[in-house]
Wavefront OBJ file of the C-alpha trace (Angstrom):
o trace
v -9.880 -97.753 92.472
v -6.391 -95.983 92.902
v -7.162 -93.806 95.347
v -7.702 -95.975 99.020
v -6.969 -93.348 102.231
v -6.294 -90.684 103.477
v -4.939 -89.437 106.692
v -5.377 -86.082 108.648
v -1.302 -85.429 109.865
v -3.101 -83.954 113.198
v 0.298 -83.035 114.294
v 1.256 -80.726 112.462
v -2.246 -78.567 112.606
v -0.938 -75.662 114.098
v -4.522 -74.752 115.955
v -7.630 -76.486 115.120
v -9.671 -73.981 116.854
v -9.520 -71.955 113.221
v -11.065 -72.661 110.208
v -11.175 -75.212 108.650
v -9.942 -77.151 111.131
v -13.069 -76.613 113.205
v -15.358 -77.665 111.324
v -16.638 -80.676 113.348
v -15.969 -83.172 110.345
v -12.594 -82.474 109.880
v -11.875 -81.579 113.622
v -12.654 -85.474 114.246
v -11.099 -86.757 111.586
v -8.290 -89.458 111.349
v -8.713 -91.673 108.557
v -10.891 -91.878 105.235
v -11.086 -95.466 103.354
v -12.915 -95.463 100.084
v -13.899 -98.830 99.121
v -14.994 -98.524 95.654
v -14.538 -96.667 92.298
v -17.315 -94.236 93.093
v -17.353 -92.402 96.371
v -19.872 -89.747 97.457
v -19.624 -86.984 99.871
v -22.931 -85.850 101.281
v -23.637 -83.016 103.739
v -25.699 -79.679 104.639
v -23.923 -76.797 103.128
v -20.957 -76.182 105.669
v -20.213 -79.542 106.901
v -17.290 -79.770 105.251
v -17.397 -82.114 102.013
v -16.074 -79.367 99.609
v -13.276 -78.112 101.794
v -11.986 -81.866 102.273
v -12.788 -82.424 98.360
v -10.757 -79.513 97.861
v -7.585 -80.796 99.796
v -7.842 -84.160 97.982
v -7.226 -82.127 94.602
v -4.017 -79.789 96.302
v -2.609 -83.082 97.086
v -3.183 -84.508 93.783
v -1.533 -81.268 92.139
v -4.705 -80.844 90.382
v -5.690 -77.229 90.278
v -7.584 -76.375 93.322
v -10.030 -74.045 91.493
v -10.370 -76.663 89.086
v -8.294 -78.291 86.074
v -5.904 -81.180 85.964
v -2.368 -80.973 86.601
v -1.328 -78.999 83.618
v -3.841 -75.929 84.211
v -2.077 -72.650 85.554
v -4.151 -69.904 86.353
v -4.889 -67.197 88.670
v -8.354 -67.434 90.626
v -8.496 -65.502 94.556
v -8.295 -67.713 97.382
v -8.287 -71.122 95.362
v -5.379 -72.101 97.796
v -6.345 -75.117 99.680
v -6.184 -74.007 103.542
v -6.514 -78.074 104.562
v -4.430 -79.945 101.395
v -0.760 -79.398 103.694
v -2.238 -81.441 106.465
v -3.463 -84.468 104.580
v -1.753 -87.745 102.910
v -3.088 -89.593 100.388
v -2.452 -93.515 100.457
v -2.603 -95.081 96.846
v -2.597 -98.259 94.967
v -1.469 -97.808 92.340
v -0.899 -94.387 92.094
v -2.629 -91.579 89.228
v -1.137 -88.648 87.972
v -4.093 -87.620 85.487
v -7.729 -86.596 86.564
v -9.216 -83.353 87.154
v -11.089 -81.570 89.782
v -14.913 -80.058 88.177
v -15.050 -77.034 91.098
v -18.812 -75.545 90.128
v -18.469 -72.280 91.526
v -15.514 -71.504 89.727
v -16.005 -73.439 86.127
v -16.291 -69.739 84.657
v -12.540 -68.944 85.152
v -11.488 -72.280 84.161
v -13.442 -71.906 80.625
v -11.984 -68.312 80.396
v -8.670 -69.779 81.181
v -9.126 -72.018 78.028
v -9.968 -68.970 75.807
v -6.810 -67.949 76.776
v -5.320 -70.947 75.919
v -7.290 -72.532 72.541
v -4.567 -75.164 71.962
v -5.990 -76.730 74.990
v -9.861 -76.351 73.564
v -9.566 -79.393 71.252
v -9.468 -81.919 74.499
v -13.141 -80.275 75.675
v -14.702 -80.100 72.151
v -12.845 -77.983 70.263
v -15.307 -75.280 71.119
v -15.418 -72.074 73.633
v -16.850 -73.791 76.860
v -18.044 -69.620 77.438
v -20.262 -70.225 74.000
v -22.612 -73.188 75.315
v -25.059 -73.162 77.815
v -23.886 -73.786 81.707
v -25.006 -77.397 81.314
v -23.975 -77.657 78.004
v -19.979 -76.798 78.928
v -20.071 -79.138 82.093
v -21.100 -82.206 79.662
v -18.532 -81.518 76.955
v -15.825 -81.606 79.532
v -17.054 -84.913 80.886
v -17.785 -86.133 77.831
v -14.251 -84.933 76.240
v -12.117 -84.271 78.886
v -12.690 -87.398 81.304
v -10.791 -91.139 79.786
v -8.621 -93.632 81.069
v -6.740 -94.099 83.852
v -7.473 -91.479 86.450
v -9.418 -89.760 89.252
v -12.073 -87.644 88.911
v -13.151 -84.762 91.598
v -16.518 -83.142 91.103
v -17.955 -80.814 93.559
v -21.285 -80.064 93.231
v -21.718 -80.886 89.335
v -25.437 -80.888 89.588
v -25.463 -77.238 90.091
v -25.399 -76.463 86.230
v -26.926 -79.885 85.020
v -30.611 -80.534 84.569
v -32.263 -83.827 85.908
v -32.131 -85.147 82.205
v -28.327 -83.802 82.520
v -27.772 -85.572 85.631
v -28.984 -88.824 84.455
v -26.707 -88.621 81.435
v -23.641 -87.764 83.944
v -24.126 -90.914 85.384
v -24.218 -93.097 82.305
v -20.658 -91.366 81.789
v -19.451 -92.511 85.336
v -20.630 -96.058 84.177
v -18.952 -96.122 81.584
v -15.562 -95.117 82.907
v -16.012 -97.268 86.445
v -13.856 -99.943 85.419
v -10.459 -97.754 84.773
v -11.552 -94.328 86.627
v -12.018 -93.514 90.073
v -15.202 -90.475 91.019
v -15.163 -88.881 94.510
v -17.916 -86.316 94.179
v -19.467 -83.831 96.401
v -23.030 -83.413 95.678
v -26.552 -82.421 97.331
v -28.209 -84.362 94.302
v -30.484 -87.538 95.112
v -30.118 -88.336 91.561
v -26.510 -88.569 91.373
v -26.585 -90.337 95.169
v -28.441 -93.033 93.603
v -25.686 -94.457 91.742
v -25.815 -97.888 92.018
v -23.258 -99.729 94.641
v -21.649 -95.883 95.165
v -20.574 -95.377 98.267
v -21.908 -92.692 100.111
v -20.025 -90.897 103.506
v -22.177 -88.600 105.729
v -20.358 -85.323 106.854
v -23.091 -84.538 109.155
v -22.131 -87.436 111.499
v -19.367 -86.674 113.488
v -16.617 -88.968 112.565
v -17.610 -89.350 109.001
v -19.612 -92.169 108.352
v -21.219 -94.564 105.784
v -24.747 -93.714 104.967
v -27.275 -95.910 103.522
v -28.878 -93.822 100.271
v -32.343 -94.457 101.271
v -31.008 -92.729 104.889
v -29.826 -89.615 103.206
v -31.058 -86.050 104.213
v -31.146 -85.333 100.582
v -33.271 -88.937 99.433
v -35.868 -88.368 102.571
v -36.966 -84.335 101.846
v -36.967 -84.816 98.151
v -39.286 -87.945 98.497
v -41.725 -86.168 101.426
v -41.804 -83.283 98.994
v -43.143 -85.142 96.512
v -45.089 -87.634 97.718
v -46.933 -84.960 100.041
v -46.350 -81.549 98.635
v -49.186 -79.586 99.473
v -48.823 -80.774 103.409
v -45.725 -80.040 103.629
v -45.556 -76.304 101.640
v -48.489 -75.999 104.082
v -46.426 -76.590 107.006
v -43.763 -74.804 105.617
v -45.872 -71.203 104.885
v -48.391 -72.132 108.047
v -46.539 -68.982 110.021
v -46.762 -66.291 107.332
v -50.532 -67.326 106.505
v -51.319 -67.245 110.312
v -49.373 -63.670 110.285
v -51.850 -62.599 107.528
l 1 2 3 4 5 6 7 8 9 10 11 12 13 14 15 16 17 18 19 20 21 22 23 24 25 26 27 28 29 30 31 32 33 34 35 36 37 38 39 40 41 42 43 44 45 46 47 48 49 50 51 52 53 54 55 56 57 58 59 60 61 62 63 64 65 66 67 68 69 70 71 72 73 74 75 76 77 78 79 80 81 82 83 84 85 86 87 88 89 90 91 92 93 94 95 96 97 98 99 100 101 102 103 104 105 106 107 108 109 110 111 112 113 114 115 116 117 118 119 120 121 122 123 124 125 126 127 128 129 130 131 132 133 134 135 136 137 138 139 140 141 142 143 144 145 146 147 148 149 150 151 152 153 154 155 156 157 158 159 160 161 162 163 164 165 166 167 168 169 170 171 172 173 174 175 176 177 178 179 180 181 182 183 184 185 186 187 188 189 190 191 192 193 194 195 196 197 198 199 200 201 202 203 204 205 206 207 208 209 210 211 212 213 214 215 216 217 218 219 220 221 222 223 224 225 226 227 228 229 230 231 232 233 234 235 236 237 238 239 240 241
């Protein structure tokens, strides 16, 4: 663990009745501890995991559209709006890691087209020619070594189930000398073993048992009693019909 707190600098937020300093996670936010090599954030869409994810990686120098510290390229509003009013507290500190943003992975792997004396650290191969899941594995799989802290919002959104299992058999592997704060809506990935998991739908952020999780309680109803509840679910349109 390298990574152990951060701090919102309150004072110097010049109104927090704007975004994102509204949102109600970050709005009652002083300090973050992470206690552990592998940190989750968990929320509804909106509640503010990404945009705090996001300022971790600005402060980190990593590229805030995603890349490591070395990876210059133009993508629109990938400028951190919250990353000025945070400070990170380390021991020790990392300089190498990378920051996996999902929804803009397509200009990173265009920015290594670009740029194919950088390919041979991902696989030697066009991330653009492999599948969505495909690209996301060789850059965890080539890409992510040693010493250094990981960012990953939302990396289930290309991976399969299968894919997701195999993403955490890569954390494992690296939890000894690497550090993973990821964002994710994924009970598969949330079931990490020993991970720590923070709630950004509790107002502070807080701790959340996995079994307690929005995300661990649907998907279970769901599929322990799907036809109730896609019956409950559709009840209005059928009664409309």
């Amino acid at each position: 663990m390298y990574l152990r707190e951060l701090t919102l600098l309150r004072s110097r937020i010049p109104d927090d009745s704007v975004y994102p300093f509204n949102i109600p996670a970050v709005r009652h936010l002083d300090t973050l501890n992470f206690s552990g090599s592998i940190t989750f954030f968990v929320g509804e869409n909106g509640s503010g995991k990404s945009t705090l994810l996001e300022a971790i990686a600005y402060q980190c120098g990593f590229h805030t559209a995603g890349g490591g510290r070395n990876n210059t390229y133009e993508v629109d509003a990938a400028h951190s709006a919250l990353g000025d009013y945070l400070r990170l507290s380390w021991m020790p500190k990392v300089t190498s890691g990378f920051f996996l943003r999902a929804e803009t992975f397509y200009q990173f792997a265009s920015y290594l087209d670009r740029n194919p004396e950088s390919l041979h650290s991902y696989g030697g191969k066009s991330l653009h020619r492999q599948s969505h899941g495909e690209s996301f594995l060789s850059l965890f799989v080539h890409r992510f070594g040693g010493k250094a802290l990981y960012l990953l919002d939302e990396p289930e959104a290309a991976l399969s189930p299968a894919r997701q299992l195999s993403l955490l058999r890569i954390m494992k592997n690296l939890e000894d000398r690497a550090q993973f704060i990821v964002a994710t809506h994924s009970p598969i990935l949330l079931g990490y073993p020993g991970a720590a998991i923070l709630n950004f739908d509790d107002v502070p952020v807080a701790p959340i048992r996995y079994e307690d999780t929005a995300h661990y309680v649907l998907t279970r109803q769901f599929l322990e009693n799907r036809d109730r509840l896609l019956h409950e679910l559709f009840k209005d349109d059928e009664d409309e019909e």
